[in-house]
N, C-alpha and C positions, 0 to 999 in steps of 0.2 A: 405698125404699132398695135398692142394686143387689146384689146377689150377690160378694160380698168375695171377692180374685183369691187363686187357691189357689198352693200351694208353690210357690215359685221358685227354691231350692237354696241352697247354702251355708248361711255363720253368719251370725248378726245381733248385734251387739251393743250392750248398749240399759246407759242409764247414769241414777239415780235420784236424785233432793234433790228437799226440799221449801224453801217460805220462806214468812215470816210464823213463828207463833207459835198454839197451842192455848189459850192460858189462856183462860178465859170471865168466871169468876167471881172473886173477891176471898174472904180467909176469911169473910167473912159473909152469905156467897152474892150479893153482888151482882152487876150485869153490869157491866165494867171493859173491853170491848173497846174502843179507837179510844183508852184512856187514854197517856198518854206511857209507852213501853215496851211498848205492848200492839199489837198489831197491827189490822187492820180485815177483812182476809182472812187465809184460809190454804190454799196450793196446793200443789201434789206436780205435776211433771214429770219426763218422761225424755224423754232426747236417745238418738236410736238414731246410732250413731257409724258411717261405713262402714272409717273406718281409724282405728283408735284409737295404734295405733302410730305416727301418722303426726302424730295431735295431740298427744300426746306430745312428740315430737322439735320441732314447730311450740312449742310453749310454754314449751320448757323453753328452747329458741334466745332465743327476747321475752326470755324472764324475768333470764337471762343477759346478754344487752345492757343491760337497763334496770338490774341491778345496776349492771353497770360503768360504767354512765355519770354522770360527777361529778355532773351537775344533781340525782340522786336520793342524794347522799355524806350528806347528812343527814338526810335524813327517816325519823322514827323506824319506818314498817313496813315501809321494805326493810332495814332491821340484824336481821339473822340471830340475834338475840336476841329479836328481839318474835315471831319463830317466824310471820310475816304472810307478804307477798308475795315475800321470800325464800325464804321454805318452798314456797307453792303463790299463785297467782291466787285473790282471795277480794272478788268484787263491792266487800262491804262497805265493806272494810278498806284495798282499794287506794284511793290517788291517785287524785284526777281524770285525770291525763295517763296512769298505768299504766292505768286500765277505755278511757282512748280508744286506747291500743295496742290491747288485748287485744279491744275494739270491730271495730277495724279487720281482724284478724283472723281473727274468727269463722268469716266467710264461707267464706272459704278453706277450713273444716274439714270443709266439708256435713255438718252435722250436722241431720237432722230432730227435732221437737221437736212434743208434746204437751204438753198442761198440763189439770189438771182443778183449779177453784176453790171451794173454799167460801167465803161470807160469813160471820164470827165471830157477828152480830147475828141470821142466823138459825141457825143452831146453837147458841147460848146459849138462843132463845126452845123450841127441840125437846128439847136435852137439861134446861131449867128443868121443860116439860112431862111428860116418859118419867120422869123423877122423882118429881112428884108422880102422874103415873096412876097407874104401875106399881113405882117405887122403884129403877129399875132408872138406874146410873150410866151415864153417856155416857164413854167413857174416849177419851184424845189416842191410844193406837193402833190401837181402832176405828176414827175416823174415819180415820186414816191408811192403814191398811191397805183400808178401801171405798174409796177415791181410788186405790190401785195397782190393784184389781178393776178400775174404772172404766177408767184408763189401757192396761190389759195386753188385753181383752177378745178386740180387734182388732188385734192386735200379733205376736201368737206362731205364728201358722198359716202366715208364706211362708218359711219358711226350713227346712233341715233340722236346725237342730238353733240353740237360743238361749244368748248370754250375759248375765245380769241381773245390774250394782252397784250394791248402796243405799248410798248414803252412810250408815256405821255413827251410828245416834240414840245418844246417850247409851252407858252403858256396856255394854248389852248389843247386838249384831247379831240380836236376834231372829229367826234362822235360819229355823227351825217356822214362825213365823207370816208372812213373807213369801212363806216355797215355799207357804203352803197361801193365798194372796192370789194367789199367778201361777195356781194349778192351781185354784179358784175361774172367775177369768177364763179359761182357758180352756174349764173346763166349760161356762161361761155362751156362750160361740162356741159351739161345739160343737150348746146344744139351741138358738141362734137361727138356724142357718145348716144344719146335721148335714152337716159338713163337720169331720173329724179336726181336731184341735188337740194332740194329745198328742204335740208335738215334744221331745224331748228339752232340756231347761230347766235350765241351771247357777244356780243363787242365789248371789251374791256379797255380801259387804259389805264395804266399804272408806272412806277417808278421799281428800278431795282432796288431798295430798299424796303419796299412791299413786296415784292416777287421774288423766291426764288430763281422761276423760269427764265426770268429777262438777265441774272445774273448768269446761267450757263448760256444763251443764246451768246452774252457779250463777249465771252470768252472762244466759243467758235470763229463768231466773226473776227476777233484780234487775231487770231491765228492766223486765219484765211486773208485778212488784210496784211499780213507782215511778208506774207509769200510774194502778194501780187504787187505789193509797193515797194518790198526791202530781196526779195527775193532768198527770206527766210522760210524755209522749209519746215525747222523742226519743232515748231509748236504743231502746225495742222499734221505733220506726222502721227506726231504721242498722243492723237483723237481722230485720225482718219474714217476708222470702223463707223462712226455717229453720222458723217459726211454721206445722205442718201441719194444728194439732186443735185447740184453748182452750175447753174446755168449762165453763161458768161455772154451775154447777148449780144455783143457788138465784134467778138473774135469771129469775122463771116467769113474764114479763109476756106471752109469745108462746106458752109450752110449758110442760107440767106440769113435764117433767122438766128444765127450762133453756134459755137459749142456748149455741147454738154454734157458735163460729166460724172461718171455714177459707178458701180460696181461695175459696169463691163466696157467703162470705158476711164477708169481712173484718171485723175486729174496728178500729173507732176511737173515739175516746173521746167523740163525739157518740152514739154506742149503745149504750155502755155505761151501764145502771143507776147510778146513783151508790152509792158505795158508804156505808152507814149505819156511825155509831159516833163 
C-alpha cells in the first residue's frame, strides 16, 4: 500500500447515513435476519460533497419541478402532508420516475462515496458467540460507530480543516460518541502512516431535510442496497463513477479482513459473495 497524499488545503465536507437495519435476533434469541422487514446487510456511507450548496440549490430546483408537475397531482408522497418527497428526496419513499430524475442527476453533483458493509448473518453468529464466551452484548451503536472508524481512517488528513453530518439515528444525535469515532480514526491514520491527522474536525448531525448531502448519500446507499439484497444492479450502475471505496468486511474468501472494491478492482455482482439470510 502506497503512502496516503498529505494535506491539500481548504474544507472537506463529508455527509453520513446508513441503510439496512441492526436487528439480529427475535425476543427468544433467535436469528431473524433476511425475515420480511429485516434486512440481509448493514452499511454506513459517506458522500464527501465538493459543493454542498450547489446540491442544495440542484435538488431543491427537481424537487420543485416534480411538485408542479400535474403527472405527480396525486400521488400520495409528493402531498406535503405525507411529509415524503415534498419534504426531502428519500430512495425509499420516492416514485419510480422521482429516484430516475434524482438518478439522472446525481452525477452532476460529483459527489465521492465510500461505503463500509456488514453481513447481518455473520454478526448475529459473533455477537450469539462474545455472549456466550464472555457475556458481553453486541450493541447496534458499536457496530455503527466501528463502520464510521472504518470509513473516516483515510478521510480526514488532506484538507485543512473537516465538516462531518450524521444523519440524526433515533432521538438522540449522539454527539460524544461520533467525535470520539472520527478522533479514533484518525488516531488509527496517524500510527499506520505517522503522518498528522489532527485536522480540525466539525461533528454535525442533522436530518435529510436540512441536508442536501444526507439526500445523495441515501440515494447511493439504496442503490448499493438493492444489488446486495435484491440482486439489482441497475441503479448502482447509472452512478458507478461516485463509488470510490465499498469495503464489504466479512466476504474473507480472499482476505482475512474483506473485500474491497474500487477502481482497480470494480465491484459486480458475479463477485460478489451471495449474501446469506
Amino acid at each position: 500500500m502506497t503512502n496516503p497524499t498529505t494535506n491539500t488545503g481548504g474544507s472537506r465536507h463529508f455527509f453520513v447515513d446508513e441503510a439496512g437495519d441492526l436487528t439480529l435476533f427475535d425476543r427468544r434469541g433467535r436469528i431473524i435476519v433476511g425475515q420480511p422487514g429485516v434486512s440481509k446487510v448493514f452499511m454506513v456511507g459517506v458522500a464527501m460533497m465538493p459543493d454542498p450548496d450547489e446540491a442544495e440549490r440542484a435538488l431543491r430546483v427537481l424537487r420543485a419541478a416534480s411538485l408542479a408537475d400535474p403527472y405527480f397531482k396525486g400521488v400520495p408522497s409528493m402531498q406535503a402532508s405525507a411529509r415524503k418527497t415534498a419534504l426531502c428526496f428519500h430512495a425509499k419513499d420516492d416514485t419510480a420516475e422521482i429516484r430516475r430524475e434524482v438518478f439522472r442527476a446525481l452525477p452532476e453533483l460529483n459527489a465521492r462515496v465510500q461505503v463500509a458493509i456488514r453481513r447481518k448473518s455473520e454478526l448475529a453468529s459473533v455477537a450469539r458467540f462474545t455472549w456466550k464466551k464472555w457475556g458481553q452484548k453486541t450493541t447496534a451503536n458499536d457496530l455503527y460507530d466501528d463502520l464510521v472508524k472504518r470509513l473516516f481512517k483515510n478521510l480526514l488528513h488532506k484538507s485543512e480543516e473537516n465538516h462531518v453530518t450524521f444523519a440524526r439515528r433515533g432521538k438522540s444525535d449522539r454527539h460524544d460518541a461520533l467525535e470520539s469515532a472520527i478522533a479514533k480514526a484518525q488516531a488509527n491514520f496517524e500510527k499506520q502512516w505517522g503522518i498528522p491527522s489532527d485536522r480540525p474536525t466539525r461533528v454535525l448531525s442533522s436530518t435529510p431535510s436540512e441536508s442536501a448531502g444526507l439526500q445523495v448519500i441515501d440515494y447511493y446507499l439504496w442503490a448499493l442496497q438493492r444489488m446486495y439484497e435484491k440482486g439489482q444492479d441497475r441503479f448502482f450502475e447509472s452512478v458507478r463513477p461516485a463509488y470510490r471505496l465499498i469495503m464489504d468486511l466479512d466476504d474473507d474468501r480472499n482476505r482475512p479482513y474483506g473485500e474491497w472494491y474500487s477502481d482497480k478492482n470494480p465491484l459486480t455482482p458475479q463477485k460478489m459473495m451471495p449474501v446469506a439470510g
